[in-house]
N, CA, C and O atoms as a GROMACS GRO file, in nm:
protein
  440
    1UNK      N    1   0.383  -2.320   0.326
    1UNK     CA    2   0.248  -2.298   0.280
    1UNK      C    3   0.230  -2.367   0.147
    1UNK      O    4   0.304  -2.355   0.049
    2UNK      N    5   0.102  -2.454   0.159
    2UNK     CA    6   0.108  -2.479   0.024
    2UNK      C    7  -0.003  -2.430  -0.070
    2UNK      O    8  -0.112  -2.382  -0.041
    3UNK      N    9   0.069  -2.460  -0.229
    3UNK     CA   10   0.010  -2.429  -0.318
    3UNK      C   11  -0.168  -2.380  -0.280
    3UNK      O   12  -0.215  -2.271  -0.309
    4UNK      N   13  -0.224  -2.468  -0.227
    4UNK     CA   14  -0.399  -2.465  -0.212
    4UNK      C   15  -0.443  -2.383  -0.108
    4UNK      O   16  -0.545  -2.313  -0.106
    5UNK      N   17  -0.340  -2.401  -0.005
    5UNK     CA   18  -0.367  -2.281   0.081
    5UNK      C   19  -0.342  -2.127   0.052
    5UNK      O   20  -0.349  -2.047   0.144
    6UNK      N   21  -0.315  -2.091  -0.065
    6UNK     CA   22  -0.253  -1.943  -0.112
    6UNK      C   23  -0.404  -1.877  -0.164
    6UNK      O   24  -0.435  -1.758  -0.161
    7UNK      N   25  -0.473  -1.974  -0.203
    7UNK     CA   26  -0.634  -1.945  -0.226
    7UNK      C   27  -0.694  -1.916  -0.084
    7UNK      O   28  -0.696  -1.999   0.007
    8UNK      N   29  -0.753  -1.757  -0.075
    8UNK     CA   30  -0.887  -1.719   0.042
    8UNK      C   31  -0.940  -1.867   0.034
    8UNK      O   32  -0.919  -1.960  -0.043
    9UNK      N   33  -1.038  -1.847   0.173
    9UNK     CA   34  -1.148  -1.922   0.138
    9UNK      C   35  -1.237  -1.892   0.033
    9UNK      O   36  -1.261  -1.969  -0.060
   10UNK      N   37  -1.305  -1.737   0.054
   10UNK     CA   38  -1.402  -1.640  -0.089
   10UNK      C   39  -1.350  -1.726  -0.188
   10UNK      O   40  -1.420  -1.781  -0.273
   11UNK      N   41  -1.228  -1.738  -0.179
   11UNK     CA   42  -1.195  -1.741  -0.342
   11UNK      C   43  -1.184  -1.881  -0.388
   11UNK      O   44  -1.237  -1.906  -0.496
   12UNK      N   45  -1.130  -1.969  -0.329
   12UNK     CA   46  -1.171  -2.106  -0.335
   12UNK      C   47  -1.372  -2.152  -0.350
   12UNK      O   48  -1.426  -2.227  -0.431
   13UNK      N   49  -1.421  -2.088  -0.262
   13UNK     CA   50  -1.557  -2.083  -0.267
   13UNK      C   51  -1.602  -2.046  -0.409
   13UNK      O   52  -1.655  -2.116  -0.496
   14UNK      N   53  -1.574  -1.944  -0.409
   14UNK     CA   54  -1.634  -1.899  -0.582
   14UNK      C   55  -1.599  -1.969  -0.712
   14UNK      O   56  -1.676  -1.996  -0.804
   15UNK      N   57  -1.433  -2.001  -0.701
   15UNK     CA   58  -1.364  -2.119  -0.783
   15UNK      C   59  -1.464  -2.219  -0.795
   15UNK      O   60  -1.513  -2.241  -0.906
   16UNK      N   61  -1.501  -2.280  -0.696
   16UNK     CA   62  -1.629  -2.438  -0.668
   16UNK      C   63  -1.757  -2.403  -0.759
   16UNK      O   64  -1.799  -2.487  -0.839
   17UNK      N   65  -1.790  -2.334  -0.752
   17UNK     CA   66  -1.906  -2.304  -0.793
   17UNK      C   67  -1.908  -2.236  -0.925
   17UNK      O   68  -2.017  -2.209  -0.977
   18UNK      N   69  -1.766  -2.202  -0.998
   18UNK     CA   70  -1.799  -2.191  -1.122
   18UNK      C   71  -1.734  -2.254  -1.212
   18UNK      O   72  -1.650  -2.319  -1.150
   19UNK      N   73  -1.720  -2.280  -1.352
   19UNK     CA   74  -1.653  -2.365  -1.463
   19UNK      C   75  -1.528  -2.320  -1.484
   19UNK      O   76  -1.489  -2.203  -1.492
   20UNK      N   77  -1.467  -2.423  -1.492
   20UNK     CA   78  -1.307  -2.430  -1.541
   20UNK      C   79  -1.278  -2.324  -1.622
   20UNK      O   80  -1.178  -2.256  -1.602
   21UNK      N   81  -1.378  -2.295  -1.738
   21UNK     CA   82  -1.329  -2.183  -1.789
   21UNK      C   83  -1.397  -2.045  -1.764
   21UNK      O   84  -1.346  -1.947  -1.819
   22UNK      N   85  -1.494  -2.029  -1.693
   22UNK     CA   86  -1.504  -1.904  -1.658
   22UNK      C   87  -1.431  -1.837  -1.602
   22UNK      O   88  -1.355  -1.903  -1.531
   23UNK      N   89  -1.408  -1.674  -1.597
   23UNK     CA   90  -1.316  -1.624  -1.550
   23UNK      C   91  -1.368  -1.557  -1.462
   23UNK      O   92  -1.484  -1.517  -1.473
   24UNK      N   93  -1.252  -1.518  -1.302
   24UNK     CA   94  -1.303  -1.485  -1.203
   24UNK      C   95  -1.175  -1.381  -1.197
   24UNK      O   96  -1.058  -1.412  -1.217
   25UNK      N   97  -1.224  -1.255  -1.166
   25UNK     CA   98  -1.132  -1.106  -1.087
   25UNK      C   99  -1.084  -1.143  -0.986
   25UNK      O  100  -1.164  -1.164  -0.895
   26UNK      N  101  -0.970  -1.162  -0.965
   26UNK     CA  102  -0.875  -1.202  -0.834
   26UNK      C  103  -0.802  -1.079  -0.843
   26UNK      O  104  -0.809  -1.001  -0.938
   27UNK      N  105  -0.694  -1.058  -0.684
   27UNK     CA  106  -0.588  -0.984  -0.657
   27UNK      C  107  -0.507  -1.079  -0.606
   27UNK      O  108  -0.547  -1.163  -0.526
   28UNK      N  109  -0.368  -1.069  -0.658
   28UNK     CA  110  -0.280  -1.167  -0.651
   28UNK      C  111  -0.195  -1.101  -0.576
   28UNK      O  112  -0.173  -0.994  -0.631
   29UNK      N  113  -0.109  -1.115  -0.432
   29UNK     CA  114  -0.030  -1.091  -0.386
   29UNK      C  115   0.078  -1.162  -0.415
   29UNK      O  116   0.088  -1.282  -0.439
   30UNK      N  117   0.211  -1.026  -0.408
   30UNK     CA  118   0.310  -1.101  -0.421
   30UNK      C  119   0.406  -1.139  -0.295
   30UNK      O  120   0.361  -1.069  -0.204
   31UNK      N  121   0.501  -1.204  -0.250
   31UNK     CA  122   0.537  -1.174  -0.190
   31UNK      C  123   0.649  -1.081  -0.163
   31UNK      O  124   0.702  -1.019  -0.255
   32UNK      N  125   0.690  -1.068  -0.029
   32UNK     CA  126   0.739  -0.931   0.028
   32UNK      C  127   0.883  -0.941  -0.067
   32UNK      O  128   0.943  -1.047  -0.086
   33UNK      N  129   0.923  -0.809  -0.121
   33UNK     CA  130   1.050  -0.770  -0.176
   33UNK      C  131   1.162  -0.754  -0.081
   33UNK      O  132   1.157  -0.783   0.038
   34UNK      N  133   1.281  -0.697  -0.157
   34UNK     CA  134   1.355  -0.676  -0.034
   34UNK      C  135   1.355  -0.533   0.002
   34UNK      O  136   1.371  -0.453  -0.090
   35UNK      N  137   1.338  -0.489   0.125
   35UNK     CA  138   1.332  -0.349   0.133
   35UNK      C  139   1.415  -0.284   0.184
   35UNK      O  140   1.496  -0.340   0.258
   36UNK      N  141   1.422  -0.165   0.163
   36UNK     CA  142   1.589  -0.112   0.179
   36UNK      C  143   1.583   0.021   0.160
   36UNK      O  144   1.517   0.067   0.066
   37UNK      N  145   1.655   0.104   0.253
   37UNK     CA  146   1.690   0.251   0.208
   37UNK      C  147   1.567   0.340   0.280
   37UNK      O  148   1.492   0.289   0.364
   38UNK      N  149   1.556   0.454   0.246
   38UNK     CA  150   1.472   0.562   0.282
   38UNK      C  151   1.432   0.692   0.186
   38UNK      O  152   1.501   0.743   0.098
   39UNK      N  153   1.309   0.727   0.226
   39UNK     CA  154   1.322   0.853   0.098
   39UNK      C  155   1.310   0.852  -0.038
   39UNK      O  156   1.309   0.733  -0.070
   40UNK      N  157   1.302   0.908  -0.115
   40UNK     CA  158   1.253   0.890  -0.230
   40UNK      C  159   1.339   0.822  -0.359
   40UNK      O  160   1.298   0.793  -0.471
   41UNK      N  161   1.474   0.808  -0.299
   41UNK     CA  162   1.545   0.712  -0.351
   41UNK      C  163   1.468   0.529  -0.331
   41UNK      O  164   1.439   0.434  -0.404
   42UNK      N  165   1.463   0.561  -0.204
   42UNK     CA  166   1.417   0.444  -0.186
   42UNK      C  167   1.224   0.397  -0.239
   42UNK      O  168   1.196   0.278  -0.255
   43UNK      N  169   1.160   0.461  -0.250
   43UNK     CA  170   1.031   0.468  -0.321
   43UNK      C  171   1.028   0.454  -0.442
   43UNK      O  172   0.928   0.394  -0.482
   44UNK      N  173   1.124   0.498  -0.545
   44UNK     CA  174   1.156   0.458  -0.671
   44UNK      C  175   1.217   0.324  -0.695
   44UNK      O  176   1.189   0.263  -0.798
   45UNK      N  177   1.308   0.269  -0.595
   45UNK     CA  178   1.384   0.113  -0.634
   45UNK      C  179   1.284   0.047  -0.587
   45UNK      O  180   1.278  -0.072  -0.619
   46UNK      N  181   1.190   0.096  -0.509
   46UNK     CA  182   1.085   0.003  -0.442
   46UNK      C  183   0.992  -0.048  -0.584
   46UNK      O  184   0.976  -0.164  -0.622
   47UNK      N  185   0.952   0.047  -0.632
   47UNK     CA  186   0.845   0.041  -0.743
   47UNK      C  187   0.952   0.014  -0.873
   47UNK      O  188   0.871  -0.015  -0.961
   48UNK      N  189   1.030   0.010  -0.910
   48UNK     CA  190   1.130  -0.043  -0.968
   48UNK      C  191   1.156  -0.196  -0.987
   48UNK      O  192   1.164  -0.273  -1.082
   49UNK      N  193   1.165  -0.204  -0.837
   49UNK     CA  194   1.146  -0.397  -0.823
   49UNK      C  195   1.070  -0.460  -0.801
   49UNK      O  196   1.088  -0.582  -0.792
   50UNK      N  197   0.941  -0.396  -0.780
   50UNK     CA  198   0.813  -0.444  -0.803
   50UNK      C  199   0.795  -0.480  -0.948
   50UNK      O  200   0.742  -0.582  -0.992
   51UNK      N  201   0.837  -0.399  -1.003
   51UNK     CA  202   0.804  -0.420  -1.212
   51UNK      C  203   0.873  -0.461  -1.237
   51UNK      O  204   0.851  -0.462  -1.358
   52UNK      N  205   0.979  -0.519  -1.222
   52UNK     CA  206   1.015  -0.648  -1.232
   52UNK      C  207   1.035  -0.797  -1.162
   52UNK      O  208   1.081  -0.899  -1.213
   53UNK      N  209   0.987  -0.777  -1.034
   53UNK     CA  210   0.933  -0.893  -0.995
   53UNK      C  211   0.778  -0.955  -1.086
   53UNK      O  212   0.739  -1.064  -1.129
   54UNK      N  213   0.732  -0.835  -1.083
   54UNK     CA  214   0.606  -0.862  -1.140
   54UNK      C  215   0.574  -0.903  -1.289
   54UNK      O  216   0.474  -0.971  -1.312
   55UNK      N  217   0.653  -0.864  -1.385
   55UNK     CA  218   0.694  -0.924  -1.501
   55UNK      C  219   0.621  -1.060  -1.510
   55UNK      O  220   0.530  -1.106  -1.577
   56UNK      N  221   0.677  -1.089  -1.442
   56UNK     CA  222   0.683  -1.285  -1.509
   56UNK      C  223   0.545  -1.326  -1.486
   56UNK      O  224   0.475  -1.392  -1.563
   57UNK      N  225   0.514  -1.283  -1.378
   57UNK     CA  226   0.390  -1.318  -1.319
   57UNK      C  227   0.252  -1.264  -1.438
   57UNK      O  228   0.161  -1.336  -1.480
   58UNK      N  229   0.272  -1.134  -1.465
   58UNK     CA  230   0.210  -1.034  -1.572
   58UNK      C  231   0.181  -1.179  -1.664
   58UNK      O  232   0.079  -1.244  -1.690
   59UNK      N  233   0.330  -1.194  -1.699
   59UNK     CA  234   0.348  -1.284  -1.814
   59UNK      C  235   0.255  -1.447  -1.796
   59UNK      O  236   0.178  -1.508  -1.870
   60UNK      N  237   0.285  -1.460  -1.723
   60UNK     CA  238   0.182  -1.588  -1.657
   60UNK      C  239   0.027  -1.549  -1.645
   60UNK      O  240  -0.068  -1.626  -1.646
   61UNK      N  241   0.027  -1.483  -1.640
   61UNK     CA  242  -0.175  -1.469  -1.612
   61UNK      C  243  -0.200  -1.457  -1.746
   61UNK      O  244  -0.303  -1.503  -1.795
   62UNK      N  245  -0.102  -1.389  -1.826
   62UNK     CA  246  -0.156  -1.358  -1.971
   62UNK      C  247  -0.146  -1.539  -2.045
   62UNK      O  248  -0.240  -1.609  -2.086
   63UNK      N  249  -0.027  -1.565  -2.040
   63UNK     CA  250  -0.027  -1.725  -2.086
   63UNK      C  251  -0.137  -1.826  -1.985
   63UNK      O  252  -0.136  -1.949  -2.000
   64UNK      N  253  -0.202  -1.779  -1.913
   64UNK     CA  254  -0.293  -1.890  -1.884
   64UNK      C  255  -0.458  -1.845  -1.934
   64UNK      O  256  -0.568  -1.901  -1.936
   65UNK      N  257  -0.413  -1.733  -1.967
   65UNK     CA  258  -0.557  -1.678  -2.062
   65UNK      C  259  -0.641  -1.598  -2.002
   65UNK      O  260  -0.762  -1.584  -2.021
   66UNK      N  261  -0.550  -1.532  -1.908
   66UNK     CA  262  -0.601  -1.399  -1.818
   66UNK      C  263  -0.580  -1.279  -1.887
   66UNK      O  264  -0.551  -1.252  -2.004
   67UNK      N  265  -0.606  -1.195  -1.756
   67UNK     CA  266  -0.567  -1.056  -1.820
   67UNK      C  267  -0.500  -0.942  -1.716
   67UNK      O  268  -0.563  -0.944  -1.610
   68UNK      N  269  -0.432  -0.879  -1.714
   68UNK     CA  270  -0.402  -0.809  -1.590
   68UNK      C  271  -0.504  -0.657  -1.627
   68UNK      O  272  -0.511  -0.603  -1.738
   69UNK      N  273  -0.554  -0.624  -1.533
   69UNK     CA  274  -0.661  -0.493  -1.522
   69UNK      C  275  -0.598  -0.365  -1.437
   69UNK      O  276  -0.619  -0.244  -1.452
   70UNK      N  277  -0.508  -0.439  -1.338
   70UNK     CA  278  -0.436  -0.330  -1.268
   70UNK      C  279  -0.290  -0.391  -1.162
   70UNK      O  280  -0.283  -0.494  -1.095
   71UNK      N  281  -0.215  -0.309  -1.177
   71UNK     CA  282  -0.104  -0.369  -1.044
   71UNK      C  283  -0.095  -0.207  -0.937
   71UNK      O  284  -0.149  -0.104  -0.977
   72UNK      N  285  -0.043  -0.212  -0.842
   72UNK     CA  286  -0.015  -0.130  -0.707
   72UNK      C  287   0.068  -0.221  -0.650
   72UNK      O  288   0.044  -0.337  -0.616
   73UNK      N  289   0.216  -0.124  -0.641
   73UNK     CA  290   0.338  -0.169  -0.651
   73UNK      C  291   0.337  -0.100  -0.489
   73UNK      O  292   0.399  -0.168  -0.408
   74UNK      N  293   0.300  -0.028  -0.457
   74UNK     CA  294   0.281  -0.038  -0.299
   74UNK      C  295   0.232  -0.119  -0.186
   74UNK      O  296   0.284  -0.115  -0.074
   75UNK      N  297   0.125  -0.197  -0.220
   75UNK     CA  298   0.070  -0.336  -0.131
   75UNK      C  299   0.102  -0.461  -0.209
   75UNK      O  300   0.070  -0.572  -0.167
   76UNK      N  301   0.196  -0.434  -0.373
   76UNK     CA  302   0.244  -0.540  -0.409
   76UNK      C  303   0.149  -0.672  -0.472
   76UNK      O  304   0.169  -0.793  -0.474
   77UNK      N  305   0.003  -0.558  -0.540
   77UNK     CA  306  -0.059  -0.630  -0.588
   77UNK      C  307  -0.080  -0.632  -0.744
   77UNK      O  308  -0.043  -0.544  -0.823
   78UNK      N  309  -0.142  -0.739  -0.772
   78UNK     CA  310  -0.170  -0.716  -0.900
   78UNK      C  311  -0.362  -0.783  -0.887
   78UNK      O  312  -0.390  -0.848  -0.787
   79UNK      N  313  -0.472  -0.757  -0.992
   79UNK     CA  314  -0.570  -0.738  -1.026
   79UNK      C  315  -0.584  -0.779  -1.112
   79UNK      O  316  -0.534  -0.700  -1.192
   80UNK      N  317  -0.639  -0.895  -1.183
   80UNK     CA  318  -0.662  -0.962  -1.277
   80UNK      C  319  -0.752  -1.043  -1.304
   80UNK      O  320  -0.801  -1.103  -1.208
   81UNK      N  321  -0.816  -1.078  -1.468
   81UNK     CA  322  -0.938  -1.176  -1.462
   81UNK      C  323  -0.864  -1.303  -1.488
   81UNK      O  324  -0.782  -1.290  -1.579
   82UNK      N  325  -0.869  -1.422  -1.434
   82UNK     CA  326  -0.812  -1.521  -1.489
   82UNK      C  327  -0.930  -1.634  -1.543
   82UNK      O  328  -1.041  -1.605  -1.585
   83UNK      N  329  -0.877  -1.757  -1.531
   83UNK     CA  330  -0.978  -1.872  -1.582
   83UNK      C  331  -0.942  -1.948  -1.489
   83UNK      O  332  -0.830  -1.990  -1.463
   84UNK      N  333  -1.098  -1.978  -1.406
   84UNK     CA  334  -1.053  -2.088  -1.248
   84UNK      C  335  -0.969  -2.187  -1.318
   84UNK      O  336  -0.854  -2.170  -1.277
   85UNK      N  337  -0.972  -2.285  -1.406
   85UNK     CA  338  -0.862  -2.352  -1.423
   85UNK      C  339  -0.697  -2.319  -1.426
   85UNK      O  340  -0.602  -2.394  -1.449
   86UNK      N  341  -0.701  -2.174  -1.393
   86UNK     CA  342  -0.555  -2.117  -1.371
   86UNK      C  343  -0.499  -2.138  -1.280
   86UNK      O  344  -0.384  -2.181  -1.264
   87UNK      N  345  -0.605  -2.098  -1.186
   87UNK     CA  346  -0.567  -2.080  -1.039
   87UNK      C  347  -0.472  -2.148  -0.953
   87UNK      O  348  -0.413  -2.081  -0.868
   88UNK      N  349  -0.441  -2.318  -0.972
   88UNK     CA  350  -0.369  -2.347  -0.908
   88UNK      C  351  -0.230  -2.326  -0.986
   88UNK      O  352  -0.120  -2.300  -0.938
   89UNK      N  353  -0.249  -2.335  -1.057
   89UNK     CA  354  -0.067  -2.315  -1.141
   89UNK      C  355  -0.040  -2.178  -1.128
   89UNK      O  356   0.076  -2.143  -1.145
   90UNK      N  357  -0.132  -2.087  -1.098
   90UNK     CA  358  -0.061  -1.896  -0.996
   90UNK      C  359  -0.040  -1.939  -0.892
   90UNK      O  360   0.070  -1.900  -0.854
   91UNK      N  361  -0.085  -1.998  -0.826
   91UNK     CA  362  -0.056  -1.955  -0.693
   91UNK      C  363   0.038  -2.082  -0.661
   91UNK      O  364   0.034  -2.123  -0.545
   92UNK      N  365   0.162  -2.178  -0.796
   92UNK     CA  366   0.213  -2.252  -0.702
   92UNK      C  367   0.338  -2.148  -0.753
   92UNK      O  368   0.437  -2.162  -0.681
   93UNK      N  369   0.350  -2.078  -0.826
   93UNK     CA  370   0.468  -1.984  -0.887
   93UNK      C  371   0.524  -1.926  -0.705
   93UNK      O  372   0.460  -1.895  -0.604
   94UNK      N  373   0.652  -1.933  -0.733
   94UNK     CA  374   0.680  -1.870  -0.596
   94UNK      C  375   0.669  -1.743  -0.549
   94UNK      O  376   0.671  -1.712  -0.430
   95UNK      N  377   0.655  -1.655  -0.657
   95UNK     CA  378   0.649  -1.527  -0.617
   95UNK      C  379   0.526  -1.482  -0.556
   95UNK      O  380   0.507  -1.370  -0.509
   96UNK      N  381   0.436  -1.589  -0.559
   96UNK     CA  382   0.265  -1.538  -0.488
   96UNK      C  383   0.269  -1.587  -0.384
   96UNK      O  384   0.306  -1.701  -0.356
   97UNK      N  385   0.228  -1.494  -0.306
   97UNK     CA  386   0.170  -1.526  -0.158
   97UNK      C  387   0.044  -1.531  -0.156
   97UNK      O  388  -0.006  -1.637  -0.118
   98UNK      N  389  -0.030  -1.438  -0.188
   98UNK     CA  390  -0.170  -1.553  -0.187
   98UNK      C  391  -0.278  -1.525  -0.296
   98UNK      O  392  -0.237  -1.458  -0.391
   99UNK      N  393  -0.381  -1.556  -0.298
   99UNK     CA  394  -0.472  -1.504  -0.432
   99UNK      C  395  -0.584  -1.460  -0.353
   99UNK      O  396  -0.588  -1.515  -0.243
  100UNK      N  397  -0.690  -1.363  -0.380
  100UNK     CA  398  -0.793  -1.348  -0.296
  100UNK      C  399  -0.908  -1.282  -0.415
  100UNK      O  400  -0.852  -1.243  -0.517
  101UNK      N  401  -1.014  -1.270  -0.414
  101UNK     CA  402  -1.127  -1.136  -0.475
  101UNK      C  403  -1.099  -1.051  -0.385
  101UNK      O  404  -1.074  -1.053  -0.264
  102UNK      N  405  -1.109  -0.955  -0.487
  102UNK     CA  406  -1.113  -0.775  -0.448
  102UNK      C  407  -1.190  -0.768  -0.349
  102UNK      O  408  -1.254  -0.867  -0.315
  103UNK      N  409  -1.197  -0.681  -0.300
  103UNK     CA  410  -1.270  -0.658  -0.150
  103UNK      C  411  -1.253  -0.447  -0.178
  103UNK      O  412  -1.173  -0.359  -0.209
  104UNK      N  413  -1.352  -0.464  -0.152
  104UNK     CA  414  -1.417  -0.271  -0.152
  104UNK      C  415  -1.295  -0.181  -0.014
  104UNK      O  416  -1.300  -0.229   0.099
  105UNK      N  417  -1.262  -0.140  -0.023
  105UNK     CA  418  -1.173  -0.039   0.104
  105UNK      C  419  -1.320   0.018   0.154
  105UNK      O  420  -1.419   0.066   0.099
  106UNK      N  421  -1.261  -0.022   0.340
  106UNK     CA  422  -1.336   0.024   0.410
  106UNK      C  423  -1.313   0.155   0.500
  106UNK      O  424  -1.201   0.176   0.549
  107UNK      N  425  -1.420   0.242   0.523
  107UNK     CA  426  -1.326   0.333   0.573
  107UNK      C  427  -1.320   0.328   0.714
  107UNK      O  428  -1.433   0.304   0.758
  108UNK      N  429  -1.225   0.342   0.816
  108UNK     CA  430  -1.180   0.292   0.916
  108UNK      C  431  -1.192   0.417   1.012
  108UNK      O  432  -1.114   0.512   1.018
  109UNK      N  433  -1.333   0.391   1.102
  109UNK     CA  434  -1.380   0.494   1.191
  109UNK      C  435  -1.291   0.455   1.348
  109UNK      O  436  -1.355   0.463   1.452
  110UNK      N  437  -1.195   0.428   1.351
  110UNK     CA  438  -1.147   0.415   1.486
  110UNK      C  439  -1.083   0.546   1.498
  110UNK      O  440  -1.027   0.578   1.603
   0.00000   0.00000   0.00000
């Protein structure tokens, strides 16, 4: 996968249409950890190695002149405003799988 494809479409779309330095609210996925174990041992190393996978990345949105607003170490996201001129240098870092805008939770009548 490359770098340009890790951008939604939404989010590539919205990128186009605004300035290099405006900043746009993305959720940055990371990719999958290693998972392991059961139980609440295992729920703690989970969220454990999420915060530090996530570190660097933290560290990267802040050095490109973002901001992080929120992470959830359970879907392995993080929430952040960045500056479209960021965008491609996040999403060529290996630890991202993809970048997208937030999207509202729907509630799921099936």
């Amino acid at each position: 996968m490359g770098a340009g494809s890790k951008l939604t479409p939404e989010l590539s779309a919205r990128a186009a249409s605004a300035g290099d330095d405006q900043h746009l609210e993305v959720v940055i996925e990371l990719d999958a950890g290693e998972a392991s174990g059961s139980g609440r041992a295992s729920i703690e190393g989970r969220r454990s190695a999420f915060d530090q996978e996530a570190a660097p990345l933290q560290q990267a949105v802040v050095a490109a002149g973002g901001k992080v607003l929120a992470t959830a170490w359970l879907n392995r996201t993080l929430k952040a405003q960045v500056p479209v001129k960021s965008l491609r240098a996040l999403s060529e870092l290996h630890i991202v799988k993809a970048l997208d805008v937030p999207h509202a939770l729907q509630l799921d009548r099936a």
